[in-house]
N, C-alpha and C positions, 0 to 999 in steps of 0.2 A: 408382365404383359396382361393386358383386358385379355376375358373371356372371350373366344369369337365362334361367332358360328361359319363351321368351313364346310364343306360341301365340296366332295371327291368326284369328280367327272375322269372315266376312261378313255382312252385313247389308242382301243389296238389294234393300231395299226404299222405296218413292216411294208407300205408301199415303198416309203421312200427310202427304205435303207440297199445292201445292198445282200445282208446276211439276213435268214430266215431267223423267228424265233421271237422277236422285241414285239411283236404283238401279245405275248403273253406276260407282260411286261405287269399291265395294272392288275393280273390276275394276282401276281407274285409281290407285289407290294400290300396289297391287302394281304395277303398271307402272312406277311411278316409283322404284319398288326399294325398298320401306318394308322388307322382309325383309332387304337385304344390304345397307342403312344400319346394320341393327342388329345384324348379322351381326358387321360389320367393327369394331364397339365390345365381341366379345367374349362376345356374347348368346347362344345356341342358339335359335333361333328355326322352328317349325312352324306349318304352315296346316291347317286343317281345315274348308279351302274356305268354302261359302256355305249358311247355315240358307234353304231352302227356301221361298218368299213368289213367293204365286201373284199374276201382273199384274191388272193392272185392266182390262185388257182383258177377262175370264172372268169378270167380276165386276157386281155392281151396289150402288148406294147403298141402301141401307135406310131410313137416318137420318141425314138431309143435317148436321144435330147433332155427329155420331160417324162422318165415313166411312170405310168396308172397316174395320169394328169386330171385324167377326167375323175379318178372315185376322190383323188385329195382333193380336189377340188368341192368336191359334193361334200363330203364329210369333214372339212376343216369350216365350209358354211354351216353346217349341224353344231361344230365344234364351239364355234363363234357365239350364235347364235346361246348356246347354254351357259357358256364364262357369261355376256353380259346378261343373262338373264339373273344366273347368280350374284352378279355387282349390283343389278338393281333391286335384290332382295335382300340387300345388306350382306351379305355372305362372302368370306375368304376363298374364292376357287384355288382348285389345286388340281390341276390337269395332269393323270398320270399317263405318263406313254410305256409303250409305243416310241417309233424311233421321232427325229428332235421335227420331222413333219408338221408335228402339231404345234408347232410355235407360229405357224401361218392360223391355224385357226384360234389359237389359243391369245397371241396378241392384238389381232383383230377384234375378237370380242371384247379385250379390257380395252381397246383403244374406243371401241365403239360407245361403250360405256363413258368413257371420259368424254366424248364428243357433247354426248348428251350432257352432261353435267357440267362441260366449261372446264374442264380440269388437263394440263399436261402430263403427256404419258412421259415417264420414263423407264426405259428398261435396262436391268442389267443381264449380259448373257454370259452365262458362265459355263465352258467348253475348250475343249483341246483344240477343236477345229474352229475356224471361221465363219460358217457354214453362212460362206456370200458369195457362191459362185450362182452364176446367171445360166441360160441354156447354151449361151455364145462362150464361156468358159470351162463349165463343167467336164471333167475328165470321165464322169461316168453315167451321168442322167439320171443321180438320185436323187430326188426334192429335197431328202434330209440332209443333201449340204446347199441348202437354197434360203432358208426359213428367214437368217436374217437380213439380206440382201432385199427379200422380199417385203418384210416390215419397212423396209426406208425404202419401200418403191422399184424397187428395180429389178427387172424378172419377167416373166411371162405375165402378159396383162390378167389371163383369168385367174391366175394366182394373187397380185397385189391388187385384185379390185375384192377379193373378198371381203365381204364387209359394204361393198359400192361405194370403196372410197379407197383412196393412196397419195400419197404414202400412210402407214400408220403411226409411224414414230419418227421423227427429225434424227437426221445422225450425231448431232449435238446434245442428245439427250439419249444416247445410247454408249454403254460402257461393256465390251467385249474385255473377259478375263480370263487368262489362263490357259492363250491357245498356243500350241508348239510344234502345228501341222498345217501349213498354208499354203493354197494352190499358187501358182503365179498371177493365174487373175484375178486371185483373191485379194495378192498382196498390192497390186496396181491398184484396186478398189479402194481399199483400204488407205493408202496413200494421199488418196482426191479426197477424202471424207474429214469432216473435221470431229472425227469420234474420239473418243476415252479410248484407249488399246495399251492392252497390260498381256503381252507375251512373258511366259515360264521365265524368262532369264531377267528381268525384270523385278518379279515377286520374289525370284531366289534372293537377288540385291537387296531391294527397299522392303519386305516383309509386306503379308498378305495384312497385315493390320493399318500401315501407312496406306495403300492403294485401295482399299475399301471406304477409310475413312475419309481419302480424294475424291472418291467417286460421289461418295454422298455430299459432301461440301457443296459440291457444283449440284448435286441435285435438289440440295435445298433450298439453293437461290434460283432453279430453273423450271421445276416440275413438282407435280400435286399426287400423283400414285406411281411409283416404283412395282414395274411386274420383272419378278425373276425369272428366268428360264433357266437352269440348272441339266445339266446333261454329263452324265456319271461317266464320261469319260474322262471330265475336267480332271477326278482325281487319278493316283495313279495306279495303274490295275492289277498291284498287289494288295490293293484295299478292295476293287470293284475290277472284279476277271469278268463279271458279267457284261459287256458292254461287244458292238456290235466291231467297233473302230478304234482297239485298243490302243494307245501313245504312251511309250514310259515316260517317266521323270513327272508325273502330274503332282495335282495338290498333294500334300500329305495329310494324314487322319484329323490333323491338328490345325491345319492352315483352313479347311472345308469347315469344321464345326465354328473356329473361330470366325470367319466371314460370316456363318448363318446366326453366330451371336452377337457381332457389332449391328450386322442387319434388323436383327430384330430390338435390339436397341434404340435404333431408329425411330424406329415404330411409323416409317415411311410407308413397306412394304404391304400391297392390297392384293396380291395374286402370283401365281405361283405353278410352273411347269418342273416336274419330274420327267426326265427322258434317258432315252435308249436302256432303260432295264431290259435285259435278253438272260431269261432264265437256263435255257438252252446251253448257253455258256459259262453260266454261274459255276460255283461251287455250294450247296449246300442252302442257295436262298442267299448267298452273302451277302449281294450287290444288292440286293432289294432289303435286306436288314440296315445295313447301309445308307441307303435312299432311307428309308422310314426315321432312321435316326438323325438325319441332316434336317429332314423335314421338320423334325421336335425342337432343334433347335431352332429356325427361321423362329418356331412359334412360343419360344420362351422357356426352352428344358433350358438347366444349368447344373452346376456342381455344386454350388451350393447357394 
């Protein structure tokens, strides 16, 4: 893999989840050394610290629906805002969260980015959950199971206009993988959509190497930058206990590194979310050692 210059943007933020703690999230990645992982592969790698997201402590519900609507909202336009400034200075983002919230600001910005340059986004979301419930389906009003219903538009307008534009990504050009926790109105969603959808029993079947290698086929012939979203609870949380929304039966150590290897294979992939690390929950840094090492792979670690 080329040399790239990557650039670490925070994200901590715990609005949208439901469990304290995943704000501390890109603190405990950088601890785990997720910079001089990627350092030692050859990468230039800078931090431009933490986008600003005010606690919930200062705060109150409005709309048990949509809670702290109004700070995600402010702070995934901040969010936004820095991913494309990063694309337009040539730079790999790598947005560490913080729970999966920041895939509203975080795909906004590369979408924004591609807008500018004529180029199709494609994304792939890798997660146990679906996180496409709307405020008309939502069982509990936490943004972070909203993030990608709201990339392809659908959702609270001041949510999918960030950016001042929506949708951000065609559902045709979106591949959800790995989910094995779905609300009822997620899965009616899901249903109408004509996306890529690779549920756990699936990948047990045809291997995480077949369904990786599908997604990009069709991405090859349809789109110009692939941004990942990656959310540790994809795998299963005897690998990663730190997570806010744990699901057994997830990736295993083997199936995760390999996806982040045929991915960077590619050499499609321009941008990149880390989410729901909660150190609070961890053992020992695991989950964020973890995260830091998925992340080396995206960017060309190998065996040999």
């Amino acid at each position: 893999m080329e040399n790239k210059h990557v650039r670490l943007i925070g994200f901590p933020c715990d609005l949208g989840a439901g469990r304290r703690g995943v704000d501390m999230g890109p603190s405990a990645l950088r601890i785990a050394g997720i910079a001089s992982m990627l350092e030692a592969l050859g990468h230039r790698v800078s931090d431009d610290g933490d986008i600003p997201v005010r606690g919930q402590e200062v705060q109150r519900i409005a709309n048990p629906k949509l809670k702290y609507l109004p700070e995600i909202v402010r702070a995934s336009r901040l969010l936004a805002a820095r991913v494309a400034n990063a694309l337009a200075d040539g730079a790999f983002p790598i947005v560490l969260g913080g729970d999966h919230s920041l895939g509203i600001g975080s795909v906004a910005g590369v979408s924004m980015h591609c807008r500018q340059q004529g180029k199709r986004l494609g994304l792939l979301w890798i997660d146990a959950h679906a996180d496409m419930n709307t405020p008309e389906t939502t069982p509990s009003g936490n943004i972070h199971g909203m993030p990608l219903a709201v990339a392809m538009g659908m959702g609270n307008y001041r949510l999918t206009n960030v950016g001042g534009f929506s949708p951000k990504v065609a559902p045709e050009h979106v591949a959800l993988i790995g989910i094995r926790s779905v609300d009822p109105g997620e899965r009616e969603l899901i249903a109408r959509l004509p996306m890529m959808v690779y549920a756990m029993p699936e990948i047990d079947k045809r291997g995480i190497h077949t369904i990786i290698e599908e997604v990009l086929e069709r991405f090859r012939r349809t789109v110009d930058h692939v941004h990942v979203s990656f959310d540790l609870d994809s795998v299963d949380p005897s690998l990663a206990p730190g997570v806010g929304t744990p699901v057994s039966g997830g990736l295993t150590f083997r199936e995760a590194h390999l996806a982040m290897e045929i991915l960077a294979d590619s050499q499609m992939v321009g941008s990149l979310d880390v989410a729901e690390v909660n150190p609070i929950l961890d053992v020992r840094n695991t989950t964020a050692q973890f995260a830091a090492e998925i992340v080396a792979s995206l960017l060309g670690k190998r065996i040999l």
